[in-house]
C-alpha positions as CSV (number, residue, x, y, z in Angstrom):
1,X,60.8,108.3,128.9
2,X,63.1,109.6,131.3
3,X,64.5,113.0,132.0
4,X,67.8,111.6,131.4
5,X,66.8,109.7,128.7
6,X,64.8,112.3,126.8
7,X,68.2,115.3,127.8
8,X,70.0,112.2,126.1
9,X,68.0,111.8,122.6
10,X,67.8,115.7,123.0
11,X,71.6,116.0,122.5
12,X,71.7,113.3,120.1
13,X,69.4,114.8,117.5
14,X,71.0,118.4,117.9
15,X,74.4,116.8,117.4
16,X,73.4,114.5,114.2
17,X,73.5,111.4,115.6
18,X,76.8,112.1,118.1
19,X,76.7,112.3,121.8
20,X,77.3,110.0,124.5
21,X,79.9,108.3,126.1
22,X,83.0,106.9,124.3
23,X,82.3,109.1,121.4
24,X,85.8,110.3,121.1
25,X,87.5,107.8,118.3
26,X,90.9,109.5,119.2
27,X,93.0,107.0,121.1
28,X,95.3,109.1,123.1
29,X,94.1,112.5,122.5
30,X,95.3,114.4,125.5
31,X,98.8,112.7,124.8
32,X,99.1,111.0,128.0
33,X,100.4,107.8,127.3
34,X,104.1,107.6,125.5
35,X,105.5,104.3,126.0
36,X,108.3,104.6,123.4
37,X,109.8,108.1,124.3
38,X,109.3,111.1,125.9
39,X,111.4,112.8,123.2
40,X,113.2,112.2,119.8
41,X,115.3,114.5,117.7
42,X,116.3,114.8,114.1
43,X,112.4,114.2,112.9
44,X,111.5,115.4,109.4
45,X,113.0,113.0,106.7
46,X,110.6,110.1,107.2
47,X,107.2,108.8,108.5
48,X,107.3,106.5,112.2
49,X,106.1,106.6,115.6
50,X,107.9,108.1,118.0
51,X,106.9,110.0,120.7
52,X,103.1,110.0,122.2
53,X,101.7,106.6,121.6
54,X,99.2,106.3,118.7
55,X,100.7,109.7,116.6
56,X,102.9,109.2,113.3
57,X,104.9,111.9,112.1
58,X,104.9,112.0,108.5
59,X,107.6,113.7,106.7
60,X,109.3,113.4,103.1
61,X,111.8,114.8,101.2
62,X,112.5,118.0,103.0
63,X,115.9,119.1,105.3
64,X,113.7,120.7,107.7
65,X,114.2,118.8,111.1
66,X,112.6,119.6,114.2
67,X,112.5,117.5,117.8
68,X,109.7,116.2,119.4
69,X,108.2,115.5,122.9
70,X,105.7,114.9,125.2
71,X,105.6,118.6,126.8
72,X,103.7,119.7,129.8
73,X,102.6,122.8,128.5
74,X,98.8,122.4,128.4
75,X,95.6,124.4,128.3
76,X,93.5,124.4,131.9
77,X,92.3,120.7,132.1
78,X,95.1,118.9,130.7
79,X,98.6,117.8,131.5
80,X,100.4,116.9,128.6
81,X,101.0,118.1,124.9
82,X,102.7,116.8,121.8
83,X,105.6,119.9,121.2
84,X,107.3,120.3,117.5
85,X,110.3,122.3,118.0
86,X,112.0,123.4,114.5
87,X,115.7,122.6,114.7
88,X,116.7,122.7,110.7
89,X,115.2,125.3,108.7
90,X,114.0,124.6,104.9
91,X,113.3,127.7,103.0
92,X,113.5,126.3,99.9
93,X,110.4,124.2,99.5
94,X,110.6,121.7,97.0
95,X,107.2,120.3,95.6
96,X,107.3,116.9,97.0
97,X,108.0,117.9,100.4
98,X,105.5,117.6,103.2
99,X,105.3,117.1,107.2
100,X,102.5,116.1,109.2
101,X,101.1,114.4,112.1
102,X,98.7,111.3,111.9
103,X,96.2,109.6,113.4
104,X,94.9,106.2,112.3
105,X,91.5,104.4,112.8
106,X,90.5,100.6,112.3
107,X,87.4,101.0,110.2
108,X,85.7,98.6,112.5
109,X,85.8,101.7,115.2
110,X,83.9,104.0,112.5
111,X,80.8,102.4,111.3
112,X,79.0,104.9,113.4
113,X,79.5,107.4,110.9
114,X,77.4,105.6,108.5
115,X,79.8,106.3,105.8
116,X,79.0,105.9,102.0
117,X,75.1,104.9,102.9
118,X,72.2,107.6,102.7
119,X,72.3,107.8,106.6
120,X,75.6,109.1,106.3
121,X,76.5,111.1,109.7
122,X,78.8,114.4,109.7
123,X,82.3,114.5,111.4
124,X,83.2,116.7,114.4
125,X,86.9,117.6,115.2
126,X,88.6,119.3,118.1
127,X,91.4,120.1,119.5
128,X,93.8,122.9,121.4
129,X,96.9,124.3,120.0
130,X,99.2,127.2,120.5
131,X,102.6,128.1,118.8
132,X,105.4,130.8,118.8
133,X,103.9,133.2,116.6
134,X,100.4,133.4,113.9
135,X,100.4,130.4,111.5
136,X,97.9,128.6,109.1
137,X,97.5,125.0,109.2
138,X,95.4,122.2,107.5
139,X,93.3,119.1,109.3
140,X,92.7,116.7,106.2
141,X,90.4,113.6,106.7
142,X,91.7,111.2,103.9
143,X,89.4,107.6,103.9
144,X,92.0,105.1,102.5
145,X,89.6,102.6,101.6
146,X,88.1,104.8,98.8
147,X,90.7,107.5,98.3
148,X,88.5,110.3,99.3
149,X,89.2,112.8,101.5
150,X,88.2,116.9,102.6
151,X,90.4,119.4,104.2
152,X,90.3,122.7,106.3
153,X,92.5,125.3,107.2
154,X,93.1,126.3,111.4
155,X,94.6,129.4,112.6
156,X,97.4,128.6,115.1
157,X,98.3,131.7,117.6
158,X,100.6,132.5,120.4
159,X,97.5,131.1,123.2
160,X,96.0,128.0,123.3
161,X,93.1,128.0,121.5
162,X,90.8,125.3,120.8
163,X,90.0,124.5,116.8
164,X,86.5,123.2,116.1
165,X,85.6,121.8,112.7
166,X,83.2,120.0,111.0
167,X,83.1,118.0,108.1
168,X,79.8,117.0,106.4
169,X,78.7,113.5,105.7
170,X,79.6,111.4,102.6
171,X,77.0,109.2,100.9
172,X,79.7,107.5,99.0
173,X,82.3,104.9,100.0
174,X,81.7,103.3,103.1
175,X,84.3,102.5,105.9
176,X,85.7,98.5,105.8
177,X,84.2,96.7,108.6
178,X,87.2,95.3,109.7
179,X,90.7,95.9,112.1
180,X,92.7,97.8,108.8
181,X,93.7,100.9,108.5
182,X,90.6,102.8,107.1
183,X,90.8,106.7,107.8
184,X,93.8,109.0,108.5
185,X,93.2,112.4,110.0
186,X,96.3,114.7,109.1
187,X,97.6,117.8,110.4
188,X,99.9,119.4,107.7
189,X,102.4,121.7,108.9
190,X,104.6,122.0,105.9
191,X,104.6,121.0,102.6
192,X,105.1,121.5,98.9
193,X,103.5,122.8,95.9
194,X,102.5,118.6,94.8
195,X,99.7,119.5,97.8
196,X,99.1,123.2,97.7
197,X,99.1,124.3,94.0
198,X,95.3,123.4,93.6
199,X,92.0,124.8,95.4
200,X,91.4,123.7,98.8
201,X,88.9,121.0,99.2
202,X,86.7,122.1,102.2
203,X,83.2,121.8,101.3
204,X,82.1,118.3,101.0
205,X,84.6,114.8,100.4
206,X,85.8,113.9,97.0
207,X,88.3,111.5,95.0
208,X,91.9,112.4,96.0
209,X,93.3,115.5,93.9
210,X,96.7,115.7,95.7
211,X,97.1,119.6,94.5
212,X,94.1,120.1,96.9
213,X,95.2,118.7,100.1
214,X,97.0,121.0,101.8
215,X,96.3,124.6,99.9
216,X,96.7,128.1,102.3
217,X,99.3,126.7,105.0
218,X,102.2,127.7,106.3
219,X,105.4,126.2,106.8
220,X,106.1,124.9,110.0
221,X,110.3,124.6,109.0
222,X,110.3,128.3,108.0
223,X,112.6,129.5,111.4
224,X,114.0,127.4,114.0
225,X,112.0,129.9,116.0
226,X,109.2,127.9,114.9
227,X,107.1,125.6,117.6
228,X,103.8,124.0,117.4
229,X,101.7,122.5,120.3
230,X,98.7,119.8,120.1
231,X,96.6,118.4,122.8
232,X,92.9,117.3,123.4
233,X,92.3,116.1,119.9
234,X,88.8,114.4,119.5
235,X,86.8,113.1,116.7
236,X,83.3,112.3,116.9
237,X,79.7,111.9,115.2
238,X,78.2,114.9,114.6
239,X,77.9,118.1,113.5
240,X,78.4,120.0,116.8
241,X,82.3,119.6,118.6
242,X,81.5,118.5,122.3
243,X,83.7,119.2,125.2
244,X,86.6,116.8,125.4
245,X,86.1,113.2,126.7
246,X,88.9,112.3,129.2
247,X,89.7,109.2,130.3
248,X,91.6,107.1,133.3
249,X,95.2,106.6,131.9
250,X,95.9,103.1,132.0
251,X,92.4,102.9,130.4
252,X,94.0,104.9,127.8
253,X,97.6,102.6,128.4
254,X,95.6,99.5,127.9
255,X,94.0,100.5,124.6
256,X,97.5,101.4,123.1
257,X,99.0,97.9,124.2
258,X,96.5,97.0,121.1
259,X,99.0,98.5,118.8
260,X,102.4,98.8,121.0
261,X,103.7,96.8,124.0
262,X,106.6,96.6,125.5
263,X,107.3,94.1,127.3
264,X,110.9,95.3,128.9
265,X,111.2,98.6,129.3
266,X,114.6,100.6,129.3
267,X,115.8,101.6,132.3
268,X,114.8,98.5,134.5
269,X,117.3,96.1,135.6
270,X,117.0,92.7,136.4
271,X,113.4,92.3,134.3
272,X,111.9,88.6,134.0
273,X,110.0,88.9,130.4
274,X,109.7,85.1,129.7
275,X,110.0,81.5,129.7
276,X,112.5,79.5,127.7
277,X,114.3,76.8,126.7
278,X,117.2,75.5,124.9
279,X,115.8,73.5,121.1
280,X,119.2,72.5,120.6
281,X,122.7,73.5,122.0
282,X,123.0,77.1,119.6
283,X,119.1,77.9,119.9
284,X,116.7,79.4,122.5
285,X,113.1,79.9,122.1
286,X,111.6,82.1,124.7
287,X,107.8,82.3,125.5
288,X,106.3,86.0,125.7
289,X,102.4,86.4,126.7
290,X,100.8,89.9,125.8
291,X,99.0,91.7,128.0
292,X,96.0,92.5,124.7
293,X,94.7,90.1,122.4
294,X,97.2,91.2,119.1
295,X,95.3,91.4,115.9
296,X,97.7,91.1,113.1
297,X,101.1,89.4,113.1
298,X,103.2,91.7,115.5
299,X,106.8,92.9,114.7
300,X,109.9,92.6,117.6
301,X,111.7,95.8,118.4
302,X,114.5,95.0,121.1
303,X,117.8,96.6,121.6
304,X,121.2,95.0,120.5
305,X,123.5,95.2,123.5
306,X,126.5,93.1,124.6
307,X,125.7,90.4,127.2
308,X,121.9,92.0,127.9
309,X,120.0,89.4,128.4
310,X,120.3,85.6,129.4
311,X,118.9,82.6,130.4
312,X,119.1,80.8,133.4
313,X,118.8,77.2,133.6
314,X,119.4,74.4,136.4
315,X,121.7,76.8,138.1
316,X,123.8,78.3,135.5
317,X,123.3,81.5,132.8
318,X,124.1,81.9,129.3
319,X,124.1,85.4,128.1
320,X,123.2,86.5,124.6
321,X,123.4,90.2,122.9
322,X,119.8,90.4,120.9
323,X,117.1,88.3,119.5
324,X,116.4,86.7,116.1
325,X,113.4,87.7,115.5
326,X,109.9,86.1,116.7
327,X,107.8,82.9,115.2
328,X,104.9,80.9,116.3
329,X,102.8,83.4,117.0
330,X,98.7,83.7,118.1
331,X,96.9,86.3,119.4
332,X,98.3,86.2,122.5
333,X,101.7,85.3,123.1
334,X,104.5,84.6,120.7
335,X,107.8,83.1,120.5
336,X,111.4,85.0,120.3
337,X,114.6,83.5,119.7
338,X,118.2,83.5,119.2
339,X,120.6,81.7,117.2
340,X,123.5,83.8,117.9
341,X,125.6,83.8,121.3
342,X,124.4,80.6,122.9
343,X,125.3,77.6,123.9
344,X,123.7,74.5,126.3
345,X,122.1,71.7,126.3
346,X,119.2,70.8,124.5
347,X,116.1,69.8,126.6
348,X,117.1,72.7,129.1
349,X,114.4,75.2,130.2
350,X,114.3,78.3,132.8
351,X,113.3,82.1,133.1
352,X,114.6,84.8,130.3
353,X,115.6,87.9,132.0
354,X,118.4,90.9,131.8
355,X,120.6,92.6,134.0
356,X,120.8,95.5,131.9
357,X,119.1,98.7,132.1
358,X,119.8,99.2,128.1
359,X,117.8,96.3,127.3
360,X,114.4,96.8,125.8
361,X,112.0,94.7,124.1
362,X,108.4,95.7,122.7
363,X,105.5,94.1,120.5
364,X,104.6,96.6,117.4
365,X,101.2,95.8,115.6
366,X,100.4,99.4,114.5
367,X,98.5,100.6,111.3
């Protein structure tokens, strides 16, 4: 065996199986890649993407609000960090409410784990944070294919500092082999009595006890002085945090086009984004090819806008304000169209573009 070889099992057997390249199952961990904003305001009152690709915002019943944004405050390595900034106090914290931020995994992506068999492998979590002042927070892994899950408290401060827990193995439930949603790792930064009236469970996984989720934290939405900063998140096998495993960006980019695409961006004028014709004389189809193989059965987001996009045949342009909605679809391409606005000649085909810089149109296939 080789020196590199043997350095190689040597790291593997100290870290439980972990080690290695592409051992970091967080896509978009040093919040890099934010193809749908760079900020969004009035966040609190319900669960989307909306900033940094690949991170959901979960909130419910509470009138705390807070804006978010890709900041470029960072600890020494990085450039980018995922900012909440409280905008809307809530005080009065009523048992169902929560806030916090998620991460998804395909459970096809965590069979390395060895989940629910007796070679069950540990869980290692990372990541840097910093805030305005001393504050207590929770980083729950919940497996949604068994409804198990384990939690542990972090200590924010005014520095960034880098959080490393671990979470043991679990010889019961194993992960779905497949591309569904399978494991959520939370980060609760508020939330009600429903989560924190019980005993924290820290020690090993069990069946969901809601009561026990999210015991010891503090609330994020208790001053609009109140900020909280997240970068260089990483999950691996193991029982020993490695250093964080960075990555080219559009490698990054091109594995969040699995879940998000857009295919006209705001803020570009005169954008080509397909190939269409006219079925009849009141509706276009338009031909859209992804850039990754989709998965599931995609949703449209586009934006409504008078006279944004068109379609130019044999020399003349019929303009239209927004899309239908999308049919015909395969793992690679799909088919939008409009009913509304048009008006030609049936047997009539040419490029679909805009000359708009409010016109947008993305592919959404997220968990």
């Amino acid at each position: 065996m080789s020196k590199a070889a043997e350095l190689a099992n040597l790291i593997g057997n100290i870290n439980a199986g972990g080690g290695g390249v592409n051992r970091n199952l967080v896509l978009n961990g040093a919040m890099n890649v934010a193809q749908r904003a760079t900020s969004a305001t009035g966040i609190g009152s319900a669960t989307g993407y909306n900033v940094c690709d690949r991170w959901v915002v979960g909130g419910s019943s509470t009138d705390g609000r807070l804006t978010l944004s890709q900041d470029s405050s960072a600890p020494s390595g990085f450039a980018n960090s995922l900012k909440f900034d409280c905008t809307t106090a809530d005080t009065s914290i009523a048992s169902g409410e929560g806030l916090n931020i998620q991460h998804r995994f395909e459970g096809q992506n965590l069979q390395a784990f060895a989940k629910g068999t007796s070679d069950a492998k540990p869980f290692a979590l990372s990541f840097y944070v910093k805030g305005n002042a001393s504050a207590t927070y929770v980083a729950e892994l919940y497996d949604n294919d068994n409804t198990r899950q384990i939690s542990k408290t972090f200590n924010v401060t005014t520095d960034w500092t880098r959080v490393e827990l671990t979470y043991p193995a679990d010889t019961t439930g194993a992960f779905d082999d497949d591309n569904a949603l399978s494991l959520y790792l939370l980060i609760w930064l508020h939330a009600g009595s429903n989560y924190t009236s019980g005993t924290l469970n820290s020690s090993s996984w069990a069946s969901v006890t809601t009561a026990n989720r999210a015991v010891g934290i503090s609330s994020f939405f208790d001053s609009t002085d109140r900020t909280f900063f997240i970068t260089g998140v990483q999950l691996e096998v193991g029982q020993n945090p490695t250093e964080f495993e960075h990555e080219p960006f559009d490698r990054t980019l091109e594995k969040c086009h699995r879940y998000y695409e857009v295919i006209k961006p705001l803020g570009v004028v005169n954008g080509v984004f397909g190939f269409g014709g006219y079925y009849n004389s009141t509706l276009v189809f338009l031909d859209v090819q992804y850039k990754h193989k989709r998965t599931a059965s995609p949703s449209l987001e586009h934006a409504t806008i008078s006279s944004g996009y068109l379609i130019e045949t044999n020399g003349s342009s019929d303009y239209f304000n927004s899309f239908t909605g999308m049919l015909r679809q395969t793992h690679t391409m799909a088919q939008l169209y409009t009913q509304s606005d048009v008006s030609g000649t049936a047997g009539m085909a040419g490029n679909c573009w805009t000359n708009s810089t409010n016109t947008f149109i993305a592919i959404e296939d997220e968990l």
